[in-house]
Each structure stands twice: as C-alpha cells, then as structure tokens.
C-alpha positions as CSV (number, residue, x, y, z in Angstrom):
1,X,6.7,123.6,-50.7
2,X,9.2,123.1,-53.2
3,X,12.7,123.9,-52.4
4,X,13.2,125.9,-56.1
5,X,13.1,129.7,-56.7
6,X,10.6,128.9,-59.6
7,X,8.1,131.2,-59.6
8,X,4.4,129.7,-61.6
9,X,2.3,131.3,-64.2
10,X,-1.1,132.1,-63.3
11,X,-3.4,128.5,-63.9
12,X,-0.2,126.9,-63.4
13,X,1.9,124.7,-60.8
14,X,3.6,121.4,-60.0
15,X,3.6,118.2,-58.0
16,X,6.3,116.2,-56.6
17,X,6.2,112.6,-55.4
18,X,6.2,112.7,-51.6
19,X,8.8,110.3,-50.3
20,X,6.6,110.0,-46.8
21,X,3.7,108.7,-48.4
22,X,2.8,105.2,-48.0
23,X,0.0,102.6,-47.8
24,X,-0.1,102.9,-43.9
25,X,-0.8,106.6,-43.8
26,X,-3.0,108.7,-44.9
27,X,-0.2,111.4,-46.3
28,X,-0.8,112.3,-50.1
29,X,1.0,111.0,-52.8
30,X,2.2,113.5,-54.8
31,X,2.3,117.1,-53.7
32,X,3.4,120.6,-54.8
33,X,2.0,124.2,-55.3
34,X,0.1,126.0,-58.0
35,X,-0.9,129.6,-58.8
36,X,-4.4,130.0,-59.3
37,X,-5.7,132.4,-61.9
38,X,-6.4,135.3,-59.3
39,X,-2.5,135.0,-58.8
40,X,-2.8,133.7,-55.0
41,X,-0.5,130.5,-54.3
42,X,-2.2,127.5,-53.1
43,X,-1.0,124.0,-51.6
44,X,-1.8,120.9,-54.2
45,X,-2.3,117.5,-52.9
46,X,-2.6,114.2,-55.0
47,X,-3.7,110.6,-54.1
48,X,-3.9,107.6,-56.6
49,X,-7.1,106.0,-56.1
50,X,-8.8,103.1,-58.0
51,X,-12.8,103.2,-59.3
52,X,-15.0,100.8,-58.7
53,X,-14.9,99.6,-62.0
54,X,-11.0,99.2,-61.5
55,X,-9.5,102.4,-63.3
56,X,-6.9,104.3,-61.5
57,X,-7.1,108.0,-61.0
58,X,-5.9,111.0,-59.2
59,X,-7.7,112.6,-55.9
60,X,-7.0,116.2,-55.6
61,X,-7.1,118.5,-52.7
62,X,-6.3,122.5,-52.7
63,X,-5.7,123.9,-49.8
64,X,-4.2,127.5,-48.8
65,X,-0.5,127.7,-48.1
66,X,0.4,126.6,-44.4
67,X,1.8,129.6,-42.6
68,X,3.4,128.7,-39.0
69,X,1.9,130.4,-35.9
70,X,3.9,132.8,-34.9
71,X,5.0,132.9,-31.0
72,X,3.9,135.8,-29.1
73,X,6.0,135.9,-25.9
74,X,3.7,138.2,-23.1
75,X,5.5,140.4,-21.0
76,X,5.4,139.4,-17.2
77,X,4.4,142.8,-15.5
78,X,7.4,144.6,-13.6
79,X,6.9,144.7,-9.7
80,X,6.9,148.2,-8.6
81,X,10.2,148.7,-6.7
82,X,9.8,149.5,-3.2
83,X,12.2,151.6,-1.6
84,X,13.3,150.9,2.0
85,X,12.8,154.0,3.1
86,X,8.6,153.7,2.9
87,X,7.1,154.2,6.6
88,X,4.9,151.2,5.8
C-alpha cells in the first residue's frame, strides 16, 4: 500500500490520507498497512464518522492484504497430426 521500503514493528503501522476518497463514495478516508503482533501484514482502513451526540471519530476496518489473481492461461490440446499416407 504504501509506496516506501519501510518495514513496521510488530503492533505497529500507518495511514495515509486517500486522495480518492470523497463524500460521494464510499472509499475510506485514510488508509495504510500495519503489522499485527503475530508479524502478518494487514490492510488498515479509516473513515471519519460523527456520533449521535455530534463527536467525531474514526471507523476502522482490517482486512488481509489484497493479492491479484494470478492468470492461468490453459493449454489448447495439440491435434494429433495426421499423415497423408493413412489408408483411411
């Protein structure tokens, strides 16, 4: 998620403020990464929500760390060559 080589202490991590977020979509304000205590990496995902009784706070999601599916191109099964020379 973030573009640095930094690499987070266990129980630690960071946000950033996500320049696609706005009151039209649903997208998080803030996000970033964090290392949990067990050492495994996990995505971190803020909002800024207000109570009820009008005080601000932050909504936070973890969520494992989005790996793209990889493409698995199938081979097409080769046609048995016939030779011209087959009685048939």
């Amino acid at each position: 998620m973030s573009e640095s080589t930094y690499e987070h202490k266990p129980g630690n991590g960071s946000l950033f403020r996500n320049n696609d977020s706005n009151p039209d979509n649903n997208q998080p304000y803030y996000k970033g990464d964090i290392k949990l205590q067990d050492g495994t990496m996990q995505e971190i995902s803020a909002w800024v929500n207000e109570s009820k009784a009008g005080k601000k706070y932050l909504s936070l999601k973890l969520q494992n760390v989005y790996v793209a599916p990889v493409e698995v191109k199938k081979e097409e099964p080769k046609s048995e060559e016939v030779s011209p020379d087959l009685p048939f």
